[in-house]
N, C-alpha and C positions, 0 to 999 in steps of 0.2 A: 504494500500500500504506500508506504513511504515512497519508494524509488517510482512511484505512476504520480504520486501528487508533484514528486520535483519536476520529476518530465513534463509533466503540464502547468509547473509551475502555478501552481495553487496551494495559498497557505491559508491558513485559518480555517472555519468550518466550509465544508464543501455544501452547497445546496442545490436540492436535483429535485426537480417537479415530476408526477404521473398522472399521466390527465387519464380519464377513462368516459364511458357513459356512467349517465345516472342508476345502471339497475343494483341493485342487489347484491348480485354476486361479483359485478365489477366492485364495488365498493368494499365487500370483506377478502377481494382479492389483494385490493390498493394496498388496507390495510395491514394486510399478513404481510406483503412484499416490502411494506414501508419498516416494519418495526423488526424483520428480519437484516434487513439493511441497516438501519442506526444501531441494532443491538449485536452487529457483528463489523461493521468498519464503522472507528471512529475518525469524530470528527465529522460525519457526515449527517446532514438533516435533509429528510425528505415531506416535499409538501403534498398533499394529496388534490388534487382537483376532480372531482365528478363533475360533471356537466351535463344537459339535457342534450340530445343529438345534435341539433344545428349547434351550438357551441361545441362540443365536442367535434365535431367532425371541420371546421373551420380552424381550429386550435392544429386538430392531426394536420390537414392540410399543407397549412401553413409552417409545420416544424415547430411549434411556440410548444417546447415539452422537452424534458432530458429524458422521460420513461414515459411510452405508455403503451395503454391496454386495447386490444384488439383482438378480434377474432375471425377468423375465415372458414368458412364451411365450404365444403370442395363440392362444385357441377357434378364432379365426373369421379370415377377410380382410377386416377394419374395421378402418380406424383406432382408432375408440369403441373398442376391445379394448383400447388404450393409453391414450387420455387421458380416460376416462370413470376407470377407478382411483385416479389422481390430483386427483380432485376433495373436496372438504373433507367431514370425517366417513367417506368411504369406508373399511371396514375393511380394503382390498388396500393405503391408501395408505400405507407406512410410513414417507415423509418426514416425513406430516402435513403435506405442502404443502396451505395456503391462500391463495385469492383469491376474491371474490365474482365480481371481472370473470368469470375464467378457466370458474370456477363456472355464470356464466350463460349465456357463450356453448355449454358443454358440454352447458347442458339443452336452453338453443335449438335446438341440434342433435338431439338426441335426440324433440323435437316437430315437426319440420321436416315440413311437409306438401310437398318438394318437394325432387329430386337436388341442384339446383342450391343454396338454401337448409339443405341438410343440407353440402354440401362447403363451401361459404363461410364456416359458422359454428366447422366444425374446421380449417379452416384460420387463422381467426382465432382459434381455441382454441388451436392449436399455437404459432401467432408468441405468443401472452400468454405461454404457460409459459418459452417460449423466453427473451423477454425479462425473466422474472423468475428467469428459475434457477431453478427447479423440480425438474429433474432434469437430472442430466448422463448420457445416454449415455456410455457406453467404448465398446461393441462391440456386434455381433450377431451370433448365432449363425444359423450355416446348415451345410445339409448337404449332401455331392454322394453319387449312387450309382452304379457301375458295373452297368449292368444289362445281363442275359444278354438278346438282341433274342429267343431262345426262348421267355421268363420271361411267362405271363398272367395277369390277374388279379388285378394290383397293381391298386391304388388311390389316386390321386394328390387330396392333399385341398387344399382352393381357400386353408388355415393354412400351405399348406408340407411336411409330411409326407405318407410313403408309406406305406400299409400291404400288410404282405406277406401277409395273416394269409390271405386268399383267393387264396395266389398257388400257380402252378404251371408245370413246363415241359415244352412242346407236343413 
């Protein structure tokens, strides 16, 4: 900690914002994340900011934030769903994380004339961001359902969701 505050030449208390939305679970996530951080590097204070959407997403926007909180639910069953967003100039990306590396191996990917060549170069797209902190995961969300074995019709989608909307019971 010492040798990263001289490199960036920061003395005294370090102070870092996490904006999030206003729900619930953004709030005792802030929380947790906030009081994990001041109660393991000192010297450091974190403020929390909730917001209601349009503030919140105007704040993302715009970069006005040291930390914050986001979530993406994937279209499809691709990785690409996740780390294609994160690529520089992406307007999903609100870290505004950049890397040319990271950058090319994600195009490479995306042109890959082959399974083999398209998995290689996301996986060497993923150890990049990894190793430059890019993003940190907290969690993922998943869902379980108690289904009636009567219940037809559902629709199980290859993203993870179920939909009921054509469902019925036999």
């Amino acid at each position: 900690m010492a040798e990263g505050r001289k490199e960036a030449n920061i003395t005294g208390t370090l102070k870092l914002s996490i904006i999030g939305d206003d729900q619930d679970v953004t709030k005792n996530v802030a929380q947790f994340v906030q009081s994990q951080i001041q109660e393991n590097l000192p010297n450091v204070k974190v403020e929390i900011s909730n917001l209601p959407d349009k503030g919140f997403q105007d704040k993302k926007t715009n970069g006005n934030f040291s930390l914050s909180q986001w979530y993406w639910l994937a279209d499809f069953a691709d990785p690409i769903n996740y780390l294609g967003i994160l690529t520089s100039g992406n307007t999903m990306n609100p870290g505004h994380y950049s890397d040319q590396t990271y950058d090319k191996l994600v195009a490479d990917a995306k042109k890959a004339g082959n399974q083999s060549t398209y998995w290689r170069d996301l996986r060497a797209a993923e150890k990049r961001l990894q190793s430059q902190m890019g993003i940190i995961p907290l969690y993922y969300v998943k869902e379980s359902h108690l289904v009636n074995p009567k219940l037809t019709g559902v629709e199980y989608h290859v993203a993870g969701f179920a939909d009921y909307t054509r469902a019925y019971l036999k």
